[in-house]
Residue frames as a rotation matrix with the C-alpha (Angstrom) as fourth column:
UNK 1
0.582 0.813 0.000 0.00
0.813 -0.582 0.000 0.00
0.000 0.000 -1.000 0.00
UNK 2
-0.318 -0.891 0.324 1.33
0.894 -0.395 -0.210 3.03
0.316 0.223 0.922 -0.78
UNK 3
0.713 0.394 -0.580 0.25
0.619 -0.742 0.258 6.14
-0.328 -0.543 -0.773 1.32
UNK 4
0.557 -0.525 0.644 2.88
-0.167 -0.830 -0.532 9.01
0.813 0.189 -0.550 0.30
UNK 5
0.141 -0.596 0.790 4.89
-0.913 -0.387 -0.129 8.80
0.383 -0.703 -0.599 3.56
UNK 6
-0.434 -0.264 -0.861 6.52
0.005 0.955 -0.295 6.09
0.901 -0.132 -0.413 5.53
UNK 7
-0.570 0.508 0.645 4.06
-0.809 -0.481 -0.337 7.00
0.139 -0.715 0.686 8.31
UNK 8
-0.912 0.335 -0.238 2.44
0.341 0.940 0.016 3.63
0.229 -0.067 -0.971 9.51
UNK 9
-0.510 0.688 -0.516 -0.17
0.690 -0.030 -0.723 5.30
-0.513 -0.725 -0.460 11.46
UNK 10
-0.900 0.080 -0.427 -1.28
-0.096 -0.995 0.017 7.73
-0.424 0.056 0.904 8.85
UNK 11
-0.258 0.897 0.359 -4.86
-0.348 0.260 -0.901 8.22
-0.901 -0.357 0.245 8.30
UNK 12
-0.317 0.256 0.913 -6.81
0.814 0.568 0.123 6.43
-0.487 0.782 -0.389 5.33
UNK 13
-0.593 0.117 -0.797 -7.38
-0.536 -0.795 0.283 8.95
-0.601 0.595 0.534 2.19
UNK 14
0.142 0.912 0.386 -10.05
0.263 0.341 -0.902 8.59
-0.954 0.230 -0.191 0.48
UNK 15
0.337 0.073 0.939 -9.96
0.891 0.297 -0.343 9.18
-0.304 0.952 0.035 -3.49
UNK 16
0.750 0.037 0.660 -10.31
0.375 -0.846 -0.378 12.45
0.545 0.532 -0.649 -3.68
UNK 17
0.776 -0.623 -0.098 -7.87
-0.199 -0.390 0.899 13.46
-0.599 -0.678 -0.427 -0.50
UNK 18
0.099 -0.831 0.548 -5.33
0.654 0.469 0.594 11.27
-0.750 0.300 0.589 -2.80
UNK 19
0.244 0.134 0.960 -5.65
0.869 -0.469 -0.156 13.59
0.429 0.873 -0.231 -5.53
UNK 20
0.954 0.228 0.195 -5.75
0.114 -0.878 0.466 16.49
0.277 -0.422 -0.863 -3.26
UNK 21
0.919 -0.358 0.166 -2.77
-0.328 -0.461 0.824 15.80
-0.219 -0.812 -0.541 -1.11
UNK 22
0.523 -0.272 0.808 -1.04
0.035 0.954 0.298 13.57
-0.852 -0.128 0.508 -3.54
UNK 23
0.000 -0.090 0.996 -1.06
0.976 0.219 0.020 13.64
-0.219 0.972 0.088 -6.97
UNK 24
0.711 0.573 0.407 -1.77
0.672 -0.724 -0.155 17.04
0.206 0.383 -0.900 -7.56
UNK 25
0.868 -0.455 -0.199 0.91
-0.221 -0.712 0.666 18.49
-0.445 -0.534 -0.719 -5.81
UNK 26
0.013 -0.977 0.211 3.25
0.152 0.210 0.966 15.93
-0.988 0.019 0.151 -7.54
UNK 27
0.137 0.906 0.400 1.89
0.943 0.005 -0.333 16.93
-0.303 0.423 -0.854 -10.50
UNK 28
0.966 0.137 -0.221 2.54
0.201 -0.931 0.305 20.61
-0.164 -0.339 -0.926 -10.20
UNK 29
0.529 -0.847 -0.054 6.09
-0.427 -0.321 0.846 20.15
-0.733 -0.424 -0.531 -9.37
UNK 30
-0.065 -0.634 0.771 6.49
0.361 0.705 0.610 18.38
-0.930 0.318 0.183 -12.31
UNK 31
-0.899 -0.296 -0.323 5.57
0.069 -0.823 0.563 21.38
-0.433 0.484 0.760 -14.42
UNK 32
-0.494 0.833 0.247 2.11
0.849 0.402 0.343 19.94
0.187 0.380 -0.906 -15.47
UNK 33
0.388 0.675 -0.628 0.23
0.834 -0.547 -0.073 23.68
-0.393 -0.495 -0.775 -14.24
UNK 34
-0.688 -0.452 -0.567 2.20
0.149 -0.853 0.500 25.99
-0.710 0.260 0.655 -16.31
UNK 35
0.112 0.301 -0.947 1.22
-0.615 -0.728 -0.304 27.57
-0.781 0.617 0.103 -19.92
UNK 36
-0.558 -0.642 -0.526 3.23
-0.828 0.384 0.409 25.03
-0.061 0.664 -0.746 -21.91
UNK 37
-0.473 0.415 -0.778 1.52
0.278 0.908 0.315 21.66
0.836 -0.067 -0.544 -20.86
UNK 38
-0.017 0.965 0.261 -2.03
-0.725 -0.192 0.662 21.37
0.689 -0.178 0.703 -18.32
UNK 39
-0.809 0.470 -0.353 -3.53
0.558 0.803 -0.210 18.90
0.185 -0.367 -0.912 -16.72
UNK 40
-0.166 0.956 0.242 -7.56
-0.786 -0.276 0.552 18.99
0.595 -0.099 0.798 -16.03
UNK 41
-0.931 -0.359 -0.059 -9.35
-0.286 0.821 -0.494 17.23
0.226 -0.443 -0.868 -13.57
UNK 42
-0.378 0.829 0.413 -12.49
0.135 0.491 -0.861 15.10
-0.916 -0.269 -0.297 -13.11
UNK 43
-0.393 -0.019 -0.920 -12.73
-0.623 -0.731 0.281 15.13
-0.677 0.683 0.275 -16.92
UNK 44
0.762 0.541 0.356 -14.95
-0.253 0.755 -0.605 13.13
-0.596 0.371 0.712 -19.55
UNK 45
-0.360 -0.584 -0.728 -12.46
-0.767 -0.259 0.587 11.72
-0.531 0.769 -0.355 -22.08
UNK 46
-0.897 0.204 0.391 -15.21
0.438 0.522 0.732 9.71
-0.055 0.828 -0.558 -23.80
UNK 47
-0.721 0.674 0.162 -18.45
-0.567 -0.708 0.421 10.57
0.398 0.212 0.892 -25.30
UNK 48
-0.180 0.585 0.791 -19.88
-0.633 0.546 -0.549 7.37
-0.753 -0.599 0.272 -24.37
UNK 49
-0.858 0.279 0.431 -20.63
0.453 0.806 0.380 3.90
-0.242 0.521 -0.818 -26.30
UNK 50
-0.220 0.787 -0.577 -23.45
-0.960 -0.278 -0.014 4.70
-0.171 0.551 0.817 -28.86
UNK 51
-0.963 -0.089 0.255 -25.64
-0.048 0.986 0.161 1.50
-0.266 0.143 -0.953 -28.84
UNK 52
-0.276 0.949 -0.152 -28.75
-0.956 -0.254 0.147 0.77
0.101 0.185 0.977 -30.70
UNK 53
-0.839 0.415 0.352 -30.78
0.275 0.882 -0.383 -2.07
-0.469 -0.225 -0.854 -28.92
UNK 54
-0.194 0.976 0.096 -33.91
0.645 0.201 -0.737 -2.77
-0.739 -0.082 -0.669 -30.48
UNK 55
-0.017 -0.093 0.996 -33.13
0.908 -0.419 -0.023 -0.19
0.419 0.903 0.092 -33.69
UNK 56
0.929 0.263 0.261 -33.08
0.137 -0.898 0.417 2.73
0.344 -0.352 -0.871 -31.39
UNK 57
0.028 -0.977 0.213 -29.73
0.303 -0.195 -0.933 4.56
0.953 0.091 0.290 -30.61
UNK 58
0.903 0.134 -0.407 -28.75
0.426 -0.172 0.888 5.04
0.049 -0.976 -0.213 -26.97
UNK 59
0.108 -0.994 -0.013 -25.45
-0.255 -0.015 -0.967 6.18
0.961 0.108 -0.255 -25.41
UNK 60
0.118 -0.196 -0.974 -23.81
0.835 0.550 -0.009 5.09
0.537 -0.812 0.228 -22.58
UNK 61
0.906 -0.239 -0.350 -22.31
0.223 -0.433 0.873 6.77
-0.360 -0.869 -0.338 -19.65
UNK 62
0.590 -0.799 0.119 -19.36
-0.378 -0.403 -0.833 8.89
0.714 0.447 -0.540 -20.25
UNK 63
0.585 -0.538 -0.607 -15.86
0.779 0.581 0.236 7.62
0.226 -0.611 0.759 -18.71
UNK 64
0.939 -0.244 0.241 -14.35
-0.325 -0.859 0.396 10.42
0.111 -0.450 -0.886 -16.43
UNK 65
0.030 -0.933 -0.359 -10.48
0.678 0.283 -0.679 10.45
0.735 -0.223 0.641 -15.02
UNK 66
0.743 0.073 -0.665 -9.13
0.573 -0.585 0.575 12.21
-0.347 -0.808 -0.476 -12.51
UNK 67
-0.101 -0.766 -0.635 -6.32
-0.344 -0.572 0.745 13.91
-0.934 0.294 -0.205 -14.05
UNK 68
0.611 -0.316 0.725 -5.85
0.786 0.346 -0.512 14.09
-0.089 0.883 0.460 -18.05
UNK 69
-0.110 -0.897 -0.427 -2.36
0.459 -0.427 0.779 15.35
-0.881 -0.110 0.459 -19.03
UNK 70
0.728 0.542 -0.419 -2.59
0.015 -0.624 -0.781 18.05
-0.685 0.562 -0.463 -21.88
UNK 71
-0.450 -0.823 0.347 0.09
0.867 -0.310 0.390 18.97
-0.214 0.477 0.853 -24.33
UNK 72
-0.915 0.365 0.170 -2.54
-0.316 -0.913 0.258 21.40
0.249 0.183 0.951 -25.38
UNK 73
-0.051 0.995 0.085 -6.48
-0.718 0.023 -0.696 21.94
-0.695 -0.096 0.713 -24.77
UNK 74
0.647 0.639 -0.416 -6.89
-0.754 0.457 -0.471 19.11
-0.111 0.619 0.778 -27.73
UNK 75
0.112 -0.469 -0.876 -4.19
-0.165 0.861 -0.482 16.58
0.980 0.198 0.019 -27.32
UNK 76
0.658 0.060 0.751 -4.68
-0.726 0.317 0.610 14.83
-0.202 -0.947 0.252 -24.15
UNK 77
-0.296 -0.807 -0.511 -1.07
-0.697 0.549 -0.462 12.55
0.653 0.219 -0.725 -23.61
UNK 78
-0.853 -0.484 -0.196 -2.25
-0.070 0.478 -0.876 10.80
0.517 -0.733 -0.441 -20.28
UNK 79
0.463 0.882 -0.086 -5.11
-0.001 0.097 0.995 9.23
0.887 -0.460 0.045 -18.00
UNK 80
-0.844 -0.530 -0.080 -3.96
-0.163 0.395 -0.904 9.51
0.510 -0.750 -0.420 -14.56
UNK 81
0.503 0.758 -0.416 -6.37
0.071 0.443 0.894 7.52
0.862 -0.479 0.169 -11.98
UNK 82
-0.455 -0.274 0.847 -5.94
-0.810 -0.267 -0.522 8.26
0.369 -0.924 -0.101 -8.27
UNK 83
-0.114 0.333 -0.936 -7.05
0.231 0.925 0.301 5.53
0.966 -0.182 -0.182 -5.53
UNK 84
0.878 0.446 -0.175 -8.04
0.024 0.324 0.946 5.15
0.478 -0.835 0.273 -2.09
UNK 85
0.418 -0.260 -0.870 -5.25
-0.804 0.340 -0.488 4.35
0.423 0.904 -0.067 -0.19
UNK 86
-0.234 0.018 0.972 -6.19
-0.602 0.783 -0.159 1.16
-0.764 -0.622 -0.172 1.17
UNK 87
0.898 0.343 0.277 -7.16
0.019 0.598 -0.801 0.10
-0.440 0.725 0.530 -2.26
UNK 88
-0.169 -0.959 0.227 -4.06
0.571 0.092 0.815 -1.35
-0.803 0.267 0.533 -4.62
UNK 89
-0.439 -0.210 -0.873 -2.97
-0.354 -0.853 0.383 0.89
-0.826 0.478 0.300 -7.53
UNK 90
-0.992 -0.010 -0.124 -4.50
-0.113 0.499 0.859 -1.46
0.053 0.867 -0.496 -10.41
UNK 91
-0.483 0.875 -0.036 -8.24
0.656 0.334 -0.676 -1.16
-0.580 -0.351 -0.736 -8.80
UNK 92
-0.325 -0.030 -0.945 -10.31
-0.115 -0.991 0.071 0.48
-0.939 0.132 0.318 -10.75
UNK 93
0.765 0.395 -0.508 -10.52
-0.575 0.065 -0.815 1.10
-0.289 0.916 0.277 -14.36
UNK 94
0.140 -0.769 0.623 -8.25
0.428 0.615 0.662 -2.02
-0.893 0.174 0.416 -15.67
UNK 95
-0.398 -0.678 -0.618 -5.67
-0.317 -0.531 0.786 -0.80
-0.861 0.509 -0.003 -18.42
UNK 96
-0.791 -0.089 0.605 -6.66
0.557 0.306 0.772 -2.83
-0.254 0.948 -0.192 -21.06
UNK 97
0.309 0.925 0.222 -10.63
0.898 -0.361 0.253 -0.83
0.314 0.121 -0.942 -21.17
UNK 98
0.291 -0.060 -0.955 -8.87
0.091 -0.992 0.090 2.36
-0.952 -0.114 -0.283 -20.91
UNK 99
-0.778 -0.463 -0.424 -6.70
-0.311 -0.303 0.901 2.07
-0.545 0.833 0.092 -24.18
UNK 100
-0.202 0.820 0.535 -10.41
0.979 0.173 0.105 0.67
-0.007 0.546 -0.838 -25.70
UNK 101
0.492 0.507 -0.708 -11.75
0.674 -0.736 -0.059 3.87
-0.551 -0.448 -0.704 -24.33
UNK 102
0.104 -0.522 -0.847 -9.00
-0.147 -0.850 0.506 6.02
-0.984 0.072 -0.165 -25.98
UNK 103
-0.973 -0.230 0.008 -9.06
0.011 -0.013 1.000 4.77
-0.230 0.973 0.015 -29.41
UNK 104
-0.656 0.699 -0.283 -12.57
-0.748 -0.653 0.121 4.89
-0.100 0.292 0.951 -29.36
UNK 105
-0.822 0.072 -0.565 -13.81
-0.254 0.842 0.477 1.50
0.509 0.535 -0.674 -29.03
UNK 106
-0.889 0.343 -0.303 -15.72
0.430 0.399 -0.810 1.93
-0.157 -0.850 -0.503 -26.20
């Protein structure tokens, strides 16, 4: 389990705290908040699956992230996903149904 600190006793972080006290900051320091290159958070980066049961078109639910890395406002390089952290780093949205999700399969 990875908690940010070698603190045994520190308290349990919920999703968003991780993001808050976590990622984001490391994030930041890694230049990701400047002019040059972004980052957005809680962001759709699908439109949703378009399915037509029954001859009628539906869409799905869109698929948020917590962090997408920019290069610019239209090229998104990165999905970062944040966790719990009592939950392991691979919970979640498994890898293989993100890269669906990014080429558009989903």
């Amino acid at each position: 389990m990875f908690t940010g600190h070698n603190d045994e006793k520190q308290r349990t972080m919920n999703e968003a705290d991780t993001c808050r006290t976590l990622v984001r900051p490391k994030l930041e320091a890694a230049g990701w908040d400047g002019a040059k290159h972004f980052y957005s958070e809680q962001t759709p980066f699908t439109d949703g699956r378009i399915i037509v049961p029954e001859g009628k078109p539906k869409r799905l639910k869109k698929k948020f992230s917590d962090f997408l890395l920019r290069y610019s406002r239209d090229i998104t390089l990165a999905v970062v996903e944040a966790k719990s952290n009592k939950r392991p780093a691979g919970a979640g949205m498994p890898l293989s149904g993100l890269n669906r999700a990014f080429r558009g399969v989903l």
